[in-house]
C-alpha positions as CSV (number, residue, x, y, z in Angstrom):
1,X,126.4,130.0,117.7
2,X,124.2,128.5,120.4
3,X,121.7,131.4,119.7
4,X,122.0,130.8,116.2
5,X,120.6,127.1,116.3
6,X,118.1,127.8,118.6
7,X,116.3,130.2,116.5
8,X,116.8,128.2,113.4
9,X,115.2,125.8,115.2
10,X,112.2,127.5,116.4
11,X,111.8,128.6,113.0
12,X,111.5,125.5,111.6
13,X,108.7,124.5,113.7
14,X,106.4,127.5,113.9
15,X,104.2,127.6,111.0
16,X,101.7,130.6,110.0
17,X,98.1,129.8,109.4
18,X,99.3,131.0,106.2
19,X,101.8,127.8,105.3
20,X,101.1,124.6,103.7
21,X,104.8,123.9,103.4
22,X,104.7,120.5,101.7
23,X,102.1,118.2,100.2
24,X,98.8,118.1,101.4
25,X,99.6,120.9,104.2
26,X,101.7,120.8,107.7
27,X,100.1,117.4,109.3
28,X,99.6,115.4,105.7
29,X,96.0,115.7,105.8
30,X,94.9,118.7,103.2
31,X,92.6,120.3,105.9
32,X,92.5,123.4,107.6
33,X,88.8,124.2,108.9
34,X,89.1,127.5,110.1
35,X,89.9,128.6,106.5
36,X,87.0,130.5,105.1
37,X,87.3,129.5,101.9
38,X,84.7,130.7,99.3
39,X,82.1,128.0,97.6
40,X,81.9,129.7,94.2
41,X,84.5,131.0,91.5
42,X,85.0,131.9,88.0
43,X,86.9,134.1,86.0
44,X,84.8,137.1,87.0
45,X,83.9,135.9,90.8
46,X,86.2,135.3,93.7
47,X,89.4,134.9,91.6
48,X,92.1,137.2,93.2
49,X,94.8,136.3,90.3
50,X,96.0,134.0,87.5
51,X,99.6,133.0,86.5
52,X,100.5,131.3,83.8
53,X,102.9,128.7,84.1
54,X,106.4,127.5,82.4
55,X,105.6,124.2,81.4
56,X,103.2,121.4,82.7
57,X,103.1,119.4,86.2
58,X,100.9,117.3,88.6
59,X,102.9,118.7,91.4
60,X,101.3,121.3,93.9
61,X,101.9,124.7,95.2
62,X,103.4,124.9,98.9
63,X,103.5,128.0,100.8
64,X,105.8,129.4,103.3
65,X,105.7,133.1,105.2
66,X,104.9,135.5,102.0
67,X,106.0,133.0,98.8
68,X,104.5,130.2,96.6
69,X,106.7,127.2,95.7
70,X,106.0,124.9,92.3
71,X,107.6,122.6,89.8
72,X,107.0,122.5,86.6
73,X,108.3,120.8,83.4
74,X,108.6,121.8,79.8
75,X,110.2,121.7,76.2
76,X,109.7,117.9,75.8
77,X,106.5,115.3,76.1
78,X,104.0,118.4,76.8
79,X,101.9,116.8,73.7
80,X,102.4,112.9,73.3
81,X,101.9,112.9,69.8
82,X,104.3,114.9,68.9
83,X,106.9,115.0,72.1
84,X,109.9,116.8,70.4
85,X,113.2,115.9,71.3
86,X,114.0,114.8,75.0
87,X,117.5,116.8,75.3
88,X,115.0,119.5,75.4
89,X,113.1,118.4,78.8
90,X,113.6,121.6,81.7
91,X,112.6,120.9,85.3
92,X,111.9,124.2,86.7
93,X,111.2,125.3,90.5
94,X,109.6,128.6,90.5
95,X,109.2,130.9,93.5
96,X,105.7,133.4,93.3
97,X,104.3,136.2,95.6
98,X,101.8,135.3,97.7
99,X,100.0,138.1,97.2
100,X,99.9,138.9,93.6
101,X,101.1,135.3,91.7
102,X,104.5,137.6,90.3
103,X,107.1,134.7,89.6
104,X,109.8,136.2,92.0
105,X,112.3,133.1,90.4
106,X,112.6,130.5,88.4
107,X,115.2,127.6,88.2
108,X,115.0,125.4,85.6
109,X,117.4,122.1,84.8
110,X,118.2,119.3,82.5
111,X,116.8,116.4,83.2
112,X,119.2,113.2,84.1
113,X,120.4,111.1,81.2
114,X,118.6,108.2,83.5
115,X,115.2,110.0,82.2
116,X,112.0,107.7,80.7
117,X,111.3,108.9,76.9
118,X,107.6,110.2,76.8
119,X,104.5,107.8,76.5
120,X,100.7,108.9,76.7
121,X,101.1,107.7,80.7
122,X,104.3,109.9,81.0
123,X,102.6,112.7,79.4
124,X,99.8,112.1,81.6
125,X,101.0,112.0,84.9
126,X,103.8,114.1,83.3
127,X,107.6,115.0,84.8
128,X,106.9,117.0,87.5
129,X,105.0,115.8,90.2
130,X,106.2,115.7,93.5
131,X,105.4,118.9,95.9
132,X,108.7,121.1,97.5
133,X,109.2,121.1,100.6
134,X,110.0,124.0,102.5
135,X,111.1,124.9,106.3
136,X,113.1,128.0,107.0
137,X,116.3,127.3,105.9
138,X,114.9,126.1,102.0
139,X,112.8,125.0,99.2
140,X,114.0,120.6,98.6
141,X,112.1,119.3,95.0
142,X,112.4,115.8,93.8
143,X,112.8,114.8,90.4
144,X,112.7,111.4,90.6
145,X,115.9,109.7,88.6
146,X,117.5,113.9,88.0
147,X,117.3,113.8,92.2
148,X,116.3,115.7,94.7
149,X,117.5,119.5,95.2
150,X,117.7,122.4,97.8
151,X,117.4,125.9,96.9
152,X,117.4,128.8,99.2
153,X,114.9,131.5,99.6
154,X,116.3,133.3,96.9
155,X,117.1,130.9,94.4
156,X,120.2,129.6,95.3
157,X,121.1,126.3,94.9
158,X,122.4,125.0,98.1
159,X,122.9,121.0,97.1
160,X,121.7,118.1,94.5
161,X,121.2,114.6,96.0
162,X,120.9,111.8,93.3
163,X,118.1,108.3,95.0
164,X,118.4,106.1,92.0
165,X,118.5,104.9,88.3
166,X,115.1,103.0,87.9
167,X,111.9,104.4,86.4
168,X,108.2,102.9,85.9
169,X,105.6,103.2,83.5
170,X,103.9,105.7,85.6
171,X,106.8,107.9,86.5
172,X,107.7,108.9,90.0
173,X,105.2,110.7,92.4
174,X,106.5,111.1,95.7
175,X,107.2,114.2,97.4
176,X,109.7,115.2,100.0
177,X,109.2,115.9,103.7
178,X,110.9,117.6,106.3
179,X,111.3,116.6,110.1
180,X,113.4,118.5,112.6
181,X,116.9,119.2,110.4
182,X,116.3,116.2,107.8
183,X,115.0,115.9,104.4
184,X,113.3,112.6,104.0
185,X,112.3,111.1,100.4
186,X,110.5,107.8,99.2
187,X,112.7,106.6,96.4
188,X,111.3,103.5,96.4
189,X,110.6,103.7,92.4
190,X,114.1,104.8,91.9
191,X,116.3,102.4,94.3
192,X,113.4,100.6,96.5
193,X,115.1,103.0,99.1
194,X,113.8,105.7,101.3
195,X,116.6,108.6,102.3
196,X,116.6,111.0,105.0
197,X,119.6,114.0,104.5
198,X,120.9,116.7,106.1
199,X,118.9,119.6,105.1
200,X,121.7,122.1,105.6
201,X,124.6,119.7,104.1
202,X,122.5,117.3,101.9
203,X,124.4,114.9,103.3
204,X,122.7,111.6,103.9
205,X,121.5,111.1,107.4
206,X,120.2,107.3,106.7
207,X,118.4,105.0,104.3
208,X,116.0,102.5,104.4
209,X,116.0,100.0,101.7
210,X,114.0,97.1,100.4
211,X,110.7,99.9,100.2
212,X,108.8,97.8,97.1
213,X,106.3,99.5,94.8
214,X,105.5,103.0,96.8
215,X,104.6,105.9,95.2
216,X,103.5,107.3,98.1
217,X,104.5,110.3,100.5
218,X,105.9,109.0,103.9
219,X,104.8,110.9,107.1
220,X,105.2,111.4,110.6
221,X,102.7,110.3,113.5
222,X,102.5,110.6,116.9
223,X,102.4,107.5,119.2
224,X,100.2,108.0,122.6
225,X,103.2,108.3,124.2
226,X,104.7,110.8,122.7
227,X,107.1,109.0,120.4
228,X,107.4,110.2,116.3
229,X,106.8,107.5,113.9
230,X,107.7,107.4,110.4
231,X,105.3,105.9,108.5
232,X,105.6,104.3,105.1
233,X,103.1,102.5,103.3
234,X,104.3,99.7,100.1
235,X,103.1,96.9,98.3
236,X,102.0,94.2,101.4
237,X,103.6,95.9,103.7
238,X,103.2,99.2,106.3
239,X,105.9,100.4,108.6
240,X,107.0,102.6,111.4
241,X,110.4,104.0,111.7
242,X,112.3,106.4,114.2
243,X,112.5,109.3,111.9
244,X,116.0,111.0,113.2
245,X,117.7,107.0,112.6
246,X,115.8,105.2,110.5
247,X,115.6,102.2,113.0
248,X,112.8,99.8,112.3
249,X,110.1,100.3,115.7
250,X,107.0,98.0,113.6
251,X,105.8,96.0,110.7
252,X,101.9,95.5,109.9
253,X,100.5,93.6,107.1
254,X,99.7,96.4,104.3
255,X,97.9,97.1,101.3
256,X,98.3,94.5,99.0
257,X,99.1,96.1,95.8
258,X,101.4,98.6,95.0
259,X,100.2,102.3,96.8
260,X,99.9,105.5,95.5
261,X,97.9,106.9,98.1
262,X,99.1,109.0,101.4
263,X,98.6,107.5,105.0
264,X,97.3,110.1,107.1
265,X,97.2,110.1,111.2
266,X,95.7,111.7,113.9
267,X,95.5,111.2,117.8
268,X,97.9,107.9,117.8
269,X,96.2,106.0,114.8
270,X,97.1,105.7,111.1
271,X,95.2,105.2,108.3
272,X,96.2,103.6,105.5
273,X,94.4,103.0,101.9
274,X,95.5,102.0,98.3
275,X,95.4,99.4,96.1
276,X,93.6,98.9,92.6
277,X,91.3,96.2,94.5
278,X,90.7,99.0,97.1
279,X,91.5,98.4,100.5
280,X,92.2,100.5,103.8
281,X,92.7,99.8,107.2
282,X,93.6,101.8,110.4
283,X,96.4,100.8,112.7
284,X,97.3,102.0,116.6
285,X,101.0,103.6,116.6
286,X,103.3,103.0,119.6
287,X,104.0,99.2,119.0
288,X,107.2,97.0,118.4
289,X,108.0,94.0,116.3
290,X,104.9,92.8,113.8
291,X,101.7,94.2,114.8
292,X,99.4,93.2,112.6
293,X,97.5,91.1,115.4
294,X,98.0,93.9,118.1
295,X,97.8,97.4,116.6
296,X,95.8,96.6,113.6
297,X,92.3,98.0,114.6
298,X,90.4,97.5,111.5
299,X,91.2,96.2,107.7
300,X,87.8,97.1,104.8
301,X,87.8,96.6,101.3
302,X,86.9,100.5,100.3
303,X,89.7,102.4,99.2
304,X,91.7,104.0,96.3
305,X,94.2,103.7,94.0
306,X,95.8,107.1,93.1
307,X,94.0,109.7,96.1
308,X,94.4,109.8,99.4
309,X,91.7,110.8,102.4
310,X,91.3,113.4,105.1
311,X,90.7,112.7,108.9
312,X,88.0,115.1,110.1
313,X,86.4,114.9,113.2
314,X,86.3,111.3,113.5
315,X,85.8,110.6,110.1
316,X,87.5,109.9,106.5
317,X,86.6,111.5,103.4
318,X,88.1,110.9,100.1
319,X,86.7,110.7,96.2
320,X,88.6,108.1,94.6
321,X,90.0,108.0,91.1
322,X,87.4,105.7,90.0
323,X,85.0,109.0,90.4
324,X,83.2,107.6,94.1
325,X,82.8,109.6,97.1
326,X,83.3,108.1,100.2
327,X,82.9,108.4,104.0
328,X,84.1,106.1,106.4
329,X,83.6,106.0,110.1
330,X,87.5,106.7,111.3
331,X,87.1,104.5,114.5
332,X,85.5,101.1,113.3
333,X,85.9,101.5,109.1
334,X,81.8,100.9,108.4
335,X,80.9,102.7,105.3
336,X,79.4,106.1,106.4
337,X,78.3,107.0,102.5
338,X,79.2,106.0,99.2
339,X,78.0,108.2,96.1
340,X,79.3,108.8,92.6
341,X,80.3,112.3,91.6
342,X,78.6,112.8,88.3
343,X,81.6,113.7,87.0
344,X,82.6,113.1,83.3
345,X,86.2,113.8,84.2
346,X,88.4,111.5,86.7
347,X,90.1,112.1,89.5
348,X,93.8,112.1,90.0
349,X,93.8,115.2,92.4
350,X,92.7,114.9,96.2
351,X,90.4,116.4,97.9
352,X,90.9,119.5,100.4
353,X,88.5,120.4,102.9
354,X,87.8,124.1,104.3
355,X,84.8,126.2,105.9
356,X,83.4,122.7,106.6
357,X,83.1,121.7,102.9
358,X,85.0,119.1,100.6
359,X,86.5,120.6,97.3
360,X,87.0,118.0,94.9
361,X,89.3,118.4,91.7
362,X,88.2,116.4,88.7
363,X,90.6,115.9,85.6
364,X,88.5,118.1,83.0
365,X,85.2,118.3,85.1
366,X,85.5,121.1,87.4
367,X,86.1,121.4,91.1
368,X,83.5,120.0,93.4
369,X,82.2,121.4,96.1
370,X,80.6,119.4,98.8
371,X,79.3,119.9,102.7
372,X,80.3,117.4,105.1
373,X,77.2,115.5,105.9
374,X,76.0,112.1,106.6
375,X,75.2,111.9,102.5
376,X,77.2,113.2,99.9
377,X,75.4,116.2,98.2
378,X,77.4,118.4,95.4
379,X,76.1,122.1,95.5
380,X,78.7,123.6,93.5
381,X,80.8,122.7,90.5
382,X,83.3,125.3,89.4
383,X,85.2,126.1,86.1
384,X,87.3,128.9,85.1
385,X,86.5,129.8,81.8
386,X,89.1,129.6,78.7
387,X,91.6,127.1,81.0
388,X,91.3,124.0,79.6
389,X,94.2,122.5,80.9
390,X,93.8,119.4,83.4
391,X,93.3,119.6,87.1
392,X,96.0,116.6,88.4
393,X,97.2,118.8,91.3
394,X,95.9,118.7,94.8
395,X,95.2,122.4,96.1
396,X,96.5,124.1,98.3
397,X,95.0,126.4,101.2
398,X,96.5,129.5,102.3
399,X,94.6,131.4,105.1
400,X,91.1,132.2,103.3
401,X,92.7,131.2,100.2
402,X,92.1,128.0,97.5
403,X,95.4,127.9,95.0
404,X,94.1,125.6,92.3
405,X,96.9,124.2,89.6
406,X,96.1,123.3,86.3
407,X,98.4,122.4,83.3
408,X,98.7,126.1,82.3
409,X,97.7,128.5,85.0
410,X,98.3,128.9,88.7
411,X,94.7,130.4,90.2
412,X,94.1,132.1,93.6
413,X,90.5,131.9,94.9
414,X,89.5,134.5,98.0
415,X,86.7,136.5,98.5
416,X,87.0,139.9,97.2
């Protein structure tokens, strides 16, 4: 038994440079430099497959060992003007191959009764949005108000957690996270509640409540010392947690707004953004009690509402929805570069960075292609012909690989 955990264990925390096992990769930040990701793609160049999808989602693919993970949605509100009947809504988790994009399963679901009835924002953002999660022992989606589930490997399904009752205009958005044996979710749109659960059991570990207006996905920082913070990001307010107990270690004075975007942390720092006003600020881990005086370092008024940035080598990149690139210096917040795309489309998608390059999703625009620089220069835009379906997911990176998700098709981009 003994040997039993320790190997489940050391599974769970030994990650090829093949996984990007929950949204935005391993670490939260959507980078992964080595990667040699190619600059150029179409339908006859540097596209290794296609698969077409079961329904519509914002959600993105996460990979662990030889398999893709996805959500998707379908038979109701996939076009606003004429929705069809809501008894018909399916939430789906599908399992591909790596290799080839061969769906290997898919589990689809009724929706809860609690469900929001379609509107041009639903349809937009749509009913599947939040990324899986997966460590060795299984694949955890979230649903919003129809919950939060476990599969195995194969398809199994080990447990179903319900968070809440409440939707908003905008639906839900967070995705899960794993941390040692727990499953930890933002629910704050469903209950104003964030859970952490067994991921074995699903039984429920702890739960913080009074989380206001967060769409965002919680994550886990180092301190100087050593010590793992939790950090979650809502309207006015930012705060670290102990991730095994939920215990309360700070409080900083936040983004004041609701927040959409992801905070992302590096080498005892966090950076936060959000806000429709724009705002970001970057604040010291390791404190105790209110730090706003102490540990916050710097507080700017450039930011985003819906995407969230990228820490790279002492810098922040991020394009926000409003269509603007931006570069900030990391350690004191001055404005590195500002530019705007060019883009006719939004953005709703965040940006990955690879082979020392930015690749920027638009809505209906193409994917941007950008070195990191000290100005903002575009020198690739890429479309994939006949798929007109709308970028809203972030990619993901898989060794020398791009996987870009659209409303209809799943792509993988490698060199040939």
């Amino acid at each position: 038994m003994r040997i039993c955990l320790i190997l489940t264990a050391l599974l769970s925390s030994v990650c090829s440079a093949n996984d990007w096992p929950r949204f935005r990769g391993l670490d939260g930040n959507a980078a992964a430099p080595a990667a040699n990701i190619p600059l150029t793609w179409s339908e006859s160049e540097n596209l290794l497959w296609k698969q077409p999808l079961p329904g519509h989602g914002s959600s993105s693919p996460a990979v662990f060992s030889d398999r893709i993970y996805l959500t998707a949605w379908s038979g109701y509100g996939l076009e606003p003007d004429e929705p069809g009947d809501r008894a018909d809504l399916k939430l789906h988790v599908l399992c591909l191959d790596r290799d080839t994009g061969k769906v290997i399963w898919d589990r689809s679901m009724d929706a809860a009764a609690d469900e929001q009835n379609v509107t041009r924002r639903i349809a937009d953002h749509g009913f599947a949005t939040g990324t899986p999660a997966v460590d060795a022992h299984g694949v955890y989606a979230y649903f919003g108000v129809s919950g939060l589930i476990a599969f195995s490997h194969d398809g199994e399904q080990l447990w179903h957690k319900q968070t809440g009752t409440k939707t908003a205009g905008f639906g839900t958005a967070a995705s899960p996270i794993t941390y040692r044996n727990l499953v930890i979710i933002n629910a704050s749109i469903e209950s104003q509640t964030v859970f952490a659960f067994d991921h074995t059991t699903g039984k429920e570990a702890w739960k913080i409540e009074g989380i206001e207006r967060s769409w965002t996905t919680p994550i886990v920082g180092r301190s100087e010392s050593g010590r793992d913070e939790l950090i979650i990001s809502y309207r006015m307010q930012v705060r670290g947690f102990d991730p095994l107990q939920g215990k309360e270690l700070w409080t900083c004075e936040g983004i004041q707004d609701y927040v959409v975007p992801c905070v992302v942390t590096r080498s005892g720092i966090a950076w936060v953004i959000g806000g429709r006003k724009n705002q970001s600020m970057a604040i010291k881990l390791g404190g105790s009690g209110n730090v706003t005086e102490s540990h916050r370092l710097w507080d700017t008024n450039v930011g985003a509402n819906v995407t969230s940035p990228i820490i790279h080598e002492g810098r922040l990149y991020w394009a926000s929805d409003r269509g603007i690139a931006n570069c900030l210096d990391a350690s004191t917040g001055d404005v590195i570069y500002q530019s705007r795309l060019g883009s006719k489309g939004r953005v709703y998608a965040s940006a990955v960075l690879a082979n020392r390059h930015l690749f920027i999703p638009t809505r209906g625009d193409g994917v941007i292609v950008a070195p990191l620089s000290d100005e903002f220069k575009e020198v690739h835009r890429n479309t994939i012909e006949g798929d007109e379906g709308i970028y809203n997911a972030t990619p993901a990176i898989t060794g020398d690989r791009l996987l870009l998700r659209t409303h209809s098709h799943l792509y993988c981009i490698g060199s040939k």
